[in-house]
N, C-alpha and C positions, 0 to 999 in steps of 0.2 A: 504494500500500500504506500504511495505516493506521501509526502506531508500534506500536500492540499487535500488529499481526499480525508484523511483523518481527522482535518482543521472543518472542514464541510461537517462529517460525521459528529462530532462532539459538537461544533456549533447549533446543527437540526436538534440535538439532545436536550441543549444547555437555556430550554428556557421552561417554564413551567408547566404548561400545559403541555407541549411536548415531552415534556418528564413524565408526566403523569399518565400521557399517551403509549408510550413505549415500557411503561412496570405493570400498568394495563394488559397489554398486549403479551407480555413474556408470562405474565400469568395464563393466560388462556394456550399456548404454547399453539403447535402447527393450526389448529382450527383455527383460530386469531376471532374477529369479530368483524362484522360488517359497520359501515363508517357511520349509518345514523345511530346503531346500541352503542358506540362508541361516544357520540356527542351527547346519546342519553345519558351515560353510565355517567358523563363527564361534566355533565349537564352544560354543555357548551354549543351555540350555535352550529347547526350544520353548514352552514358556508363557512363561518369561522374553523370550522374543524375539519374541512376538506383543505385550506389553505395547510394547516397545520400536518396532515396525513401528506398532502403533496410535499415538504420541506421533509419528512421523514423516510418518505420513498424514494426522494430525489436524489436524500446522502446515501439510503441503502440500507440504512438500519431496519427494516420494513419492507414487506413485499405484499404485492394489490392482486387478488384474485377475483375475477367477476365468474359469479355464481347465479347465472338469466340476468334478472336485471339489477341486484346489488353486486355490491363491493367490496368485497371482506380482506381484512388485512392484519396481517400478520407477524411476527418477529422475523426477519431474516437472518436465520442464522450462522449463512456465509458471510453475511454483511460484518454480523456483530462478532462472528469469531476473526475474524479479517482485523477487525479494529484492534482488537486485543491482544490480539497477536503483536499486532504495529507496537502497541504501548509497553510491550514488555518482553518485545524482540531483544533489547541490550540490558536486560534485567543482568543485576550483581555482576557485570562484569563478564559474562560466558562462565559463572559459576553456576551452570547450573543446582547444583546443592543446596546454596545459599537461597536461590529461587524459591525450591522445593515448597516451604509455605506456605506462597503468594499464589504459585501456582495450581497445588493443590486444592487453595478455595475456586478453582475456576473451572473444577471437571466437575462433568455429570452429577456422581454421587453426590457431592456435598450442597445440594441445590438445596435450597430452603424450600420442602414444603410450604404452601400455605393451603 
């Protein structure tokens, strides 16, 4: 991943309802939600929150599946393992060891139920 693209990616993140958008979303895992139970859940404008779902999809954190005639969307997560990756490509140094910790909160198992 490029620095622009990751400046994009954490940008689309970095405001509030788009936060709230995408902890939303990683809960609900591959099914994701269609964009109006989205602005409902979120009680946010549906033009407001199509703008907000389009800056999500656009950095890749998010991906759009139309299902007849909604929209449902999703976590992406090539997008968001991609990021992650970027952020902690030169972790401790190429110690990996040292990493071990950090990275271990980032696999599978350790996901927080909710």
């Amino acid at each position: 991943m490029e620095d622009q693209k990751a400046i994009e990616c954490l940008s689309a993140i970095a405001h509030g309802t788009r936060l709230k958008v995408f902890r939303l979303l990683v809960s609900r895992g591959d099914e994701g939600l269609s964009s109006g139970e989205i602005a409902r859940v979120l009680d946010t404008p549906a033009t407001t929150m199509s703008t907000h779902l389009g800056i999500l999809a656009r950095a890749g954190v998010i991906r759009a599946r139309r299902q007849s005639r909604v929209v449902c969307y999703a976590v992406s997560q090539d997008g968001v393992r991609s990021l992650l990756n970027y952020l902690i490509s030169d972790c401790c140094g190429g110690r990996p060891d040292l990493c071990a910790p950090s990275t271990a909160a980032l696999s599978p198992s350790s996901v927080r139920q909710t």
